[in-house]
LONU-163133 format. One record per atom (N, C-alpha, C): x, y, z; residue number from 1; residue in three letters; atom name. Coordinates in steps of 0.02 Angstrom, whole numbers. Example, Ala and Ser with C-alpha at 12.3 -4.5 7.8 and 13.67 -1.06 7.14 Angstrom:
// residues 2
+--------+--------+--------+-----+------+------+
:     c1 :     c2 :     c3 :  nr : rest : atom :
+--------+--------+--------+-----+------+------+
:    660 :   -284 :    390 :   1 :  ala :    N :
:    615 :   -225 :    390 :   1 :  ala :   CA :
:    660 :   -165 :    390 :   1 :  ala :    C :
:    642 :   -112 :    354 :   2 :  ser :    N :
:    684 :    -53 :    357 :   2 :  ser :   CA :
:    645 :      2 :    394 :   2 :  ser :    C :
+--------+--------+--------+-----+------+------+
***
This chain:
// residues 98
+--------+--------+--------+-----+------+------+
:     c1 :     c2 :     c3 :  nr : rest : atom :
+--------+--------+--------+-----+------+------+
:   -453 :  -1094 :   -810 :   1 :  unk :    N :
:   -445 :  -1095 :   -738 :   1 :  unk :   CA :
:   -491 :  -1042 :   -708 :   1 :  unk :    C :
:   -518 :  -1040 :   -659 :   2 :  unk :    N :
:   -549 :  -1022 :   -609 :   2 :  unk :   CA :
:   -546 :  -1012 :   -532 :   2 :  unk :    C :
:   -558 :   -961 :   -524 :   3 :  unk :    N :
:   -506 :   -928 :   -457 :   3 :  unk :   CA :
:   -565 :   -891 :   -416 :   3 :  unk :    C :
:   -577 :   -926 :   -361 :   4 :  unk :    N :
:   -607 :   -876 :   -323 :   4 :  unk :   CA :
:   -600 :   -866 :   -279 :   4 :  unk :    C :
:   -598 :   -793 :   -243 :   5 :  unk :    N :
:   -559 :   -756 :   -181 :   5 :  unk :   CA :
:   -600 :   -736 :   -128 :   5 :  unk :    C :
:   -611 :   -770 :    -51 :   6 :  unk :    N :
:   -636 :   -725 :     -2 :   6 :  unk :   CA :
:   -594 :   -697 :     36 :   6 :  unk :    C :
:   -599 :   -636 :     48 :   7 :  unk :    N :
:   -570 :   -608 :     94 :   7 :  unk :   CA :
:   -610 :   -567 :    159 :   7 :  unk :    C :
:   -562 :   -597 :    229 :   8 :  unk :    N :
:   -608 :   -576 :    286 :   8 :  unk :   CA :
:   -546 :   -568 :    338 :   8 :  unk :    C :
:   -558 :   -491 :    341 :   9 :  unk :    N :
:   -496 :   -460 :    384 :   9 :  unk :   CA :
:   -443 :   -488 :    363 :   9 :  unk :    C :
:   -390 :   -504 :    416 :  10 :  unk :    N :
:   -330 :   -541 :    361 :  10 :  unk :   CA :
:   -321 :   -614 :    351 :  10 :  unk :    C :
:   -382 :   -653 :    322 :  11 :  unk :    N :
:   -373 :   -721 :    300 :  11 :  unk :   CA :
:   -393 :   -694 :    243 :  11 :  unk :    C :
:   -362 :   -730 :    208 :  12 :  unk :    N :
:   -390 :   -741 :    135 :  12 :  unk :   CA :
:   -396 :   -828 :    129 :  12 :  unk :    C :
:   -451 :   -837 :     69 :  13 :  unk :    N :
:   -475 :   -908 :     69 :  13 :  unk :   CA :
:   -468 :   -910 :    -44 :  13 :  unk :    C :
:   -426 :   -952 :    -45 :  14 :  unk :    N :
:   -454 :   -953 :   -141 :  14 :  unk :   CA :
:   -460 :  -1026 :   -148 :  14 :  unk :    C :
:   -499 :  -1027 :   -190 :  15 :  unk :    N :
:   -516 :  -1100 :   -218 :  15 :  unk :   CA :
:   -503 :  -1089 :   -307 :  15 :  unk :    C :
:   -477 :  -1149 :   -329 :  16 :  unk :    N :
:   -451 :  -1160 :   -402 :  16 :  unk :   CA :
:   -479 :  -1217 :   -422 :  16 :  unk :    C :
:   -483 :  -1185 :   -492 :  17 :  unk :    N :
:   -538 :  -1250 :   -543 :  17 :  unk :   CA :
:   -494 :  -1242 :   -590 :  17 :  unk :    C :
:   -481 :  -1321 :   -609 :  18 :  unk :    N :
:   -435 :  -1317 :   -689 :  18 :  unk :   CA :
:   -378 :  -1352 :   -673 :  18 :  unk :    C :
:   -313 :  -1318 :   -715 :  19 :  unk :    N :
:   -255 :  -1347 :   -736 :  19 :  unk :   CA :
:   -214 :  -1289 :   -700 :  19 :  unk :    C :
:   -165 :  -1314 :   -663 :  20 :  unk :    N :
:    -93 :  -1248 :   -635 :  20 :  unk :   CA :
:    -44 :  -1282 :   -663 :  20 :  unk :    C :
:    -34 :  -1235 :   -717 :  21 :  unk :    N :
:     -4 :  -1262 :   -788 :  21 :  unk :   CA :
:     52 :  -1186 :   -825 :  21 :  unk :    C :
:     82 :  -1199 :   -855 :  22 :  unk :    N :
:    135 :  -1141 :   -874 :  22 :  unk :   CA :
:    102 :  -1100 :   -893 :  22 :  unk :    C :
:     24 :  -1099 :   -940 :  23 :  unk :    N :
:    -38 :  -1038 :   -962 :  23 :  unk :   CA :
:    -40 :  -1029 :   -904 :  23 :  unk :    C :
:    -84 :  -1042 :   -841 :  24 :  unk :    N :
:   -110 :  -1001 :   -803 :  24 :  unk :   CA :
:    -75 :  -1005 :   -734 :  24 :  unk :    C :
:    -29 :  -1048 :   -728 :  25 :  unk :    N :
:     -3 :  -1007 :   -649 :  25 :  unk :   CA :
:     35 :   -945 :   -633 :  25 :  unk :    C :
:     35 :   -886 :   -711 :  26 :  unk :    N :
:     37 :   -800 :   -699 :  26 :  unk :   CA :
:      6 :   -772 :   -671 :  26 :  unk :    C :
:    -45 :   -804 :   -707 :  27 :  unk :    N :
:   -109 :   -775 :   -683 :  27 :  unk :   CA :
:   -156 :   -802 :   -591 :  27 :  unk :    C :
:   -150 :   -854 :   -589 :  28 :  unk :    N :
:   -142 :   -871 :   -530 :  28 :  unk :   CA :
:   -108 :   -837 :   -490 :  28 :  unk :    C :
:    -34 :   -837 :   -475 :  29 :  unk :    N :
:      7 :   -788 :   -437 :  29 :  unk :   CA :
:    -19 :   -721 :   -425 :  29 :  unk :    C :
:    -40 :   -695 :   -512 :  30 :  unk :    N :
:    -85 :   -617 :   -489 :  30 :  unk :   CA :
:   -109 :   -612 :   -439 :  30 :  unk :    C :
:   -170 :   -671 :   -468 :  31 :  unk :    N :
:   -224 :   -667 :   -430 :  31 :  unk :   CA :
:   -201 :   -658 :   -347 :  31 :  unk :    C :
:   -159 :   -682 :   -334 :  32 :  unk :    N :
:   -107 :   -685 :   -270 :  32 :  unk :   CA :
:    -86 :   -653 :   -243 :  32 :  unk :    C :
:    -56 :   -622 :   -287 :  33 :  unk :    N :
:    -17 :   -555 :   -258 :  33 :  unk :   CA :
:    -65 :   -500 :   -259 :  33 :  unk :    C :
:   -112 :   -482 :   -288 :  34 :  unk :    N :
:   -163 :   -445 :   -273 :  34 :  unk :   CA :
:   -172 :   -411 :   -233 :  34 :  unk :    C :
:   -195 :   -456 :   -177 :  35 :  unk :    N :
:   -251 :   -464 :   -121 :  35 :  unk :   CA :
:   -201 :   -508 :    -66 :  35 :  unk :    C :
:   -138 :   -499 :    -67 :  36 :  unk :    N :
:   -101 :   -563 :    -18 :  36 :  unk :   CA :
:    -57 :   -504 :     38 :  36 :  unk :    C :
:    -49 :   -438 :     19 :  37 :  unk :    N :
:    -32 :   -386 :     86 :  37 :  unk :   CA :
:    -89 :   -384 :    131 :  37 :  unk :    C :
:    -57 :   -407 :    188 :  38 :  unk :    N :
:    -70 :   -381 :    283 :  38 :  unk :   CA :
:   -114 :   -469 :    287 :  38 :  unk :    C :
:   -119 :   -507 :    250 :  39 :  unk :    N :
:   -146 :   -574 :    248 :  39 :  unk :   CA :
:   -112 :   -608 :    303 :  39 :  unk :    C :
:   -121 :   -642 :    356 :  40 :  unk :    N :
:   -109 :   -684 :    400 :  40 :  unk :   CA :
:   -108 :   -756 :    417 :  40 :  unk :    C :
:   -172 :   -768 :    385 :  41 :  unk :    N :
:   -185 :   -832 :    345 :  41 :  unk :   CA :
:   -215 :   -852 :    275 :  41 :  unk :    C :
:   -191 :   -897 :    262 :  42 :  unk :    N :
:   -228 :   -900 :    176 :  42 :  unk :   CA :
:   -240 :   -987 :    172 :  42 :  unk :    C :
:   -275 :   -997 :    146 :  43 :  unk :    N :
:   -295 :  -1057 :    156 :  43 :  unk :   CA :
:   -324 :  -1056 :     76 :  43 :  unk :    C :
:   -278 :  -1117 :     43 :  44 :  unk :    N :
:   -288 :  -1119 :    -16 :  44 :  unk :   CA :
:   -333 :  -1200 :    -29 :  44 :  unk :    C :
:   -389 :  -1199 :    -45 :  45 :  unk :    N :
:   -427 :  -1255 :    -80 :  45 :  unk :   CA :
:   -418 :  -1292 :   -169 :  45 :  unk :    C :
:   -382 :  -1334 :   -171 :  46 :  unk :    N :
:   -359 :  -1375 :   -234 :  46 :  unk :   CA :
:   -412 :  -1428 :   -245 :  46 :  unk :    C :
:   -438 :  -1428 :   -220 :  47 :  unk :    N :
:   -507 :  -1479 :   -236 :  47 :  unk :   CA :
:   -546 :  -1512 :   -295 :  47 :  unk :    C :
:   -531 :  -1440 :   -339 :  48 :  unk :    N :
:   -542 :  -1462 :   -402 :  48 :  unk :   CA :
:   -493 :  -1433 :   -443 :  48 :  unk :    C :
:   -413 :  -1439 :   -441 :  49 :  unk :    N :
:   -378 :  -1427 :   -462 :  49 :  unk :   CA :
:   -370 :  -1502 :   -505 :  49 :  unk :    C :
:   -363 :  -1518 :   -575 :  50 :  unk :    N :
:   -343 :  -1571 :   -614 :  50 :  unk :   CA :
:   -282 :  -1584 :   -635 :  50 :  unk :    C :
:   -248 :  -1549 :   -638 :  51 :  unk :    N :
:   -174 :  -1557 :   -651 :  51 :  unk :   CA :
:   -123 :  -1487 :   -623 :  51 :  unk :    C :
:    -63 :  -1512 :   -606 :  52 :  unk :    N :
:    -25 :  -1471 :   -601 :  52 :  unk :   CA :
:     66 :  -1489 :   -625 :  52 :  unk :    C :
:     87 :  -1422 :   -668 :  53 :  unk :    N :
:    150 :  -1443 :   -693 :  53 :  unk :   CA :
:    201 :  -1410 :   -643 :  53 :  unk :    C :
:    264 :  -1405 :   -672 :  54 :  unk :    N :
:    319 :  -1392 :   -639 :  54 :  unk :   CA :
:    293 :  -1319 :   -604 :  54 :  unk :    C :
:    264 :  -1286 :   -660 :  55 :  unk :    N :
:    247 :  -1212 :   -661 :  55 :  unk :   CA :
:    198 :  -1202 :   -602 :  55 :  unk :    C :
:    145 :  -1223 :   -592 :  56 :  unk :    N :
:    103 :  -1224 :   -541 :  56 :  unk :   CA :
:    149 :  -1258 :   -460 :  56 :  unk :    C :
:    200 :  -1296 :   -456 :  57 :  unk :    N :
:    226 :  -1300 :   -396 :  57 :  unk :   CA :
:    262 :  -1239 :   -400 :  57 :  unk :    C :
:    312 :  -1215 :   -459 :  58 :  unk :    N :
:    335 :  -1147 :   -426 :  58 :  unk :   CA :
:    305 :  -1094 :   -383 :  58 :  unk :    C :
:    249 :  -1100 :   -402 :  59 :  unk :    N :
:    204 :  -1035 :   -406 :  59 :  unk :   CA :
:    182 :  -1060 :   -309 :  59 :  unk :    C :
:    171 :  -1123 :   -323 :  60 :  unk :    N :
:    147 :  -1150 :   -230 :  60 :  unk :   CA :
:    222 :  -1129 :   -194 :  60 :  unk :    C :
:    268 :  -1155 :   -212 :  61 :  unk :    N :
:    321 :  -1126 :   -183 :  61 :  unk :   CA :
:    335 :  -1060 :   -165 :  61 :  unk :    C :
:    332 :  -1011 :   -209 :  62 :  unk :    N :
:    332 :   -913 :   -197 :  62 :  unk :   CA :
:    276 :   -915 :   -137 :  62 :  unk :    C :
:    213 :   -926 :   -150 :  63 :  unk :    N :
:    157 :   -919 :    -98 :  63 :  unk :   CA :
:    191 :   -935 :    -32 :  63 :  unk :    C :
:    201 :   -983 :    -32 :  64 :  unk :    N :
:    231 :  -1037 :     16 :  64 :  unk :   CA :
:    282 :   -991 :     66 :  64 :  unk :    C :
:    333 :   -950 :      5 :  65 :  unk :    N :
:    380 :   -934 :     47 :  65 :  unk :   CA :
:    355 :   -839 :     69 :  65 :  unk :    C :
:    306 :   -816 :     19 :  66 :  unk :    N :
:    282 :   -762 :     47 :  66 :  unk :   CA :
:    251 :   -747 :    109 :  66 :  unk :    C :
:    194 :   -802 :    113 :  67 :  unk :    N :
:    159 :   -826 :    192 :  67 :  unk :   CA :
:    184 :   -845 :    226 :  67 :  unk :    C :
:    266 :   -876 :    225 :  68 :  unk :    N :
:    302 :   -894 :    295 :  68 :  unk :   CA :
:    346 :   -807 :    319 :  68 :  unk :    C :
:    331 :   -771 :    301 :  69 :  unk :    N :
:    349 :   -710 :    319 :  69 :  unk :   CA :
:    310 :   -654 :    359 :  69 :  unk :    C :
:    226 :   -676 :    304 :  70 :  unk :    N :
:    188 :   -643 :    349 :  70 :  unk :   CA :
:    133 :   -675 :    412 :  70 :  unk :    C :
:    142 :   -752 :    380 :  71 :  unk :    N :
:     86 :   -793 :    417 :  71 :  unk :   CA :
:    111 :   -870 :    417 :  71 :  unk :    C :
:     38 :   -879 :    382 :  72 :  unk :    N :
:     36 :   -962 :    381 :  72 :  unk :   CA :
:      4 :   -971 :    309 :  72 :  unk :    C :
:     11 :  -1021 :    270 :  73 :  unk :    N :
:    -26 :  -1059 :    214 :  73 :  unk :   CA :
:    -46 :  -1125 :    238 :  73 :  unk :    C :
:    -84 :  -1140 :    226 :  74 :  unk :    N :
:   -139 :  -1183 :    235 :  74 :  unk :   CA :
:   -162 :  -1251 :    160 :  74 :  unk :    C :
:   -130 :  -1286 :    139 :  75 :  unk :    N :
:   -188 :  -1311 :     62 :  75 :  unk :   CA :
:   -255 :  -1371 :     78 :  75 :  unk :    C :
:   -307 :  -1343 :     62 :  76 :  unk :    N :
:   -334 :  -1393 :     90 :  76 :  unk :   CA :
:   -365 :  -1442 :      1 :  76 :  unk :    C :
:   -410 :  -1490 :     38 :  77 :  unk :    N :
:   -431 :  -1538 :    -18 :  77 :  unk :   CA :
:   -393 :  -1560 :    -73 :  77 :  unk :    C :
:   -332 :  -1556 :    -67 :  78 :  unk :    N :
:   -309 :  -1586 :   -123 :  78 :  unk :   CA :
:   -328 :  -1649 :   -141 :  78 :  unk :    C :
:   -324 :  -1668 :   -209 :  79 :  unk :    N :
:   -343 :  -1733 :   -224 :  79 :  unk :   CA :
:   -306 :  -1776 :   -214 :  79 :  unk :    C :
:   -325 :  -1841 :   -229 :  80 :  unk :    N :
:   -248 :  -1889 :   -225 :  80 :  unk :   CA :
:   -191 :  -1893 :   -295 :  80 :  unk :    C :
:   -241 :  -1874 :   -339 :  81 :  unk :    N :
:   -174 :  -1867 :   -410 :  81 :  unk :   CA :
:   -139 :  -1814 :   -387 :  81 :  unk :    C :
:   -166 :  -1737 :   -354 :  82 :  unk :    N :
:   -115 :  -1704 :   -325 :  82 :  unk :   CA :
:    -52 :  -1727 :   -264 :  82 :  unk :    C :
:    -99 :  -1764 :   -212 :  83 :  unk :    N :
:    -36 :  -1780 :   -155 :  83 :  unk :   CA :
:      5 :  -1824 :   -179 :  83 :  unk :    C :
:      6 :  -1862 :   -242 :  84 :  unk :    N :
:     41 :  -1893 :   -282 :  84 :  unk :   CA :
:    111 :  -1860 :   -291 :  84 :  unk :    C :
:     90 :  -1806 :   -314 :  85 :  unk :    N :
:    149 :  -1772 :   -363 :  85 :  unk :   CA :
:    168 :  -1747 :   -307 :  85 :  unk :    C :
:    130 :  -1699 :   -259 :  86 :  unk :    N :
:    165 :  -1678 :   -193 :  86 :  unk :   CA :
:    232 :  -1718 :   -153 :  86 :  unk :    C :
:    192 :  -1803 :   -150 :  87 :  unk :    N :
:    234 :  -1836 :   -119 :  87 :  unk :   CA :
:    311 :  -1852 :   -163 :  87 :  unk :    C :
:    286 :  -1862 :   -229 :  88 :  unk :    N :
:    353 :  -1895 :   -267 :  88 :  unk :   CA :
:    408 :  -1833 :   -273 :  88 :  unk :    C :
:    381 :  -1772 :   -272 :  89 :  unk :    N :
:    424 :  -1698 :   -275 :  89 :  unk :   CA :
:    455 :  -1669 :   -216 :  89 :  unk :    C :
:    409 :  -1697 :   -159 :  90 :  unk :    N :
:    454 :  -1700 :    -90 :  90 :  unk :   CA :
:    420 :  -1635 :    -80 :  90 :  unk :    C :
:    351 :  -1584 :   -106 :  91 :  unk :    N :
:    327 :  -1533 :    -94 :  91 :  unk :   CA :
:    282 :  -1557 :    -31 :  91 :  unk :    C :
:    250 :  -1612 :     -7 :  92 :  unk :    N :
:    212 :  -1623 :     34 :  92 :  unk :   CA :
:    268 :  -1631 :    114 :  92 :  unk :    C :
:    341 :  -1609 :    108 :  93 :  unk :    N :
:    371 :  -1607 :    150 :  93 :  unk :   CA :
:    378 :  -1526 :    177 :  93 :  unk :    C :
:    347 :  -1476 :    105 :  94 :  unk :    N :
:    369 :  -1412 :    122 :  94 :  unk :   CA :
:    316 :  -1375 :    134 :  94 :  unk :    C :
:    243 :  -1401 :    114 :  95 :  unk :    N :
:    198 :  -1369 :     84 :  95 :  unk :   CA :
:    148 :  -1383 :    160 :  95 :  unk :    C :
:    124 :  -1351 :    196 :  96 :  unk :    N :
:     68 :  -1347 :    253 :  96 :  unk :   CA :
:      2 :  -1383 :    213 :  96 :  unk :    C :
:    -28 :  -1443 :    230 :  97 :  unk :    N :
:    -74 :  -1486 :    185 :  97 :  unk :   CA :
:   -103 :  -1504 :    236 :  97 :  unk :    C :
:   -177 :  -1482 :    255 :  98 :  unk :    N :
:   -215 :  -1511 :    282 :  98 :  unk :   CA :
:   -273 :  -1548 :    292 :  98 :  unk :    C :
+--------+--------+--------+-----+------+------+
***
């Protein structure tokens, strides 16, 4: 997996390559929690995200509920094998997808 972070004042922007999978959505979250204080908006790009398990929606979920505290989340490009699973999990009811 592959994670890359811009940050500009308080947006943050990450884009993910790979699998959000029980190995790496720890590490993902890190990557998250990092760099995710005084953030306002975050706008997450799945674009080339290929799979995601139970583990990787948890992990969208924490984000999810961290940024409705301080801001907004944003996911953009998801694929359609993603809005798949979004839709059948009822996450594309919780999840800001644009």
């Amino acid at each position: 997996m592959n994670i890359i972070k811009n940050i500009e004042g308080n947006k943050l922007e990450m884009a993910v390559e790979g699998r959000l999978d029980t190995n790496s959505s720890p590490v993902f979250m890190d990557a998250f929690t990092e760099v995710s204080e005084g953030v306002e908006d975050f706008v997450l790009d799945l674009g080339k995200v290929d799979y995601i398990s139970s583990a990787g929606l948890r992990v969208l979920l924490s984000m999810q509920k961290i940024m409705n505290k301080q801001g907004k989340m944003t996911i953009v490009n998801a694929t359609s094998d993603l809005m798949e699973v979004f839709d059948l999990t009822g996450f594309s009811d919780i999840l800001n997808i644009g």
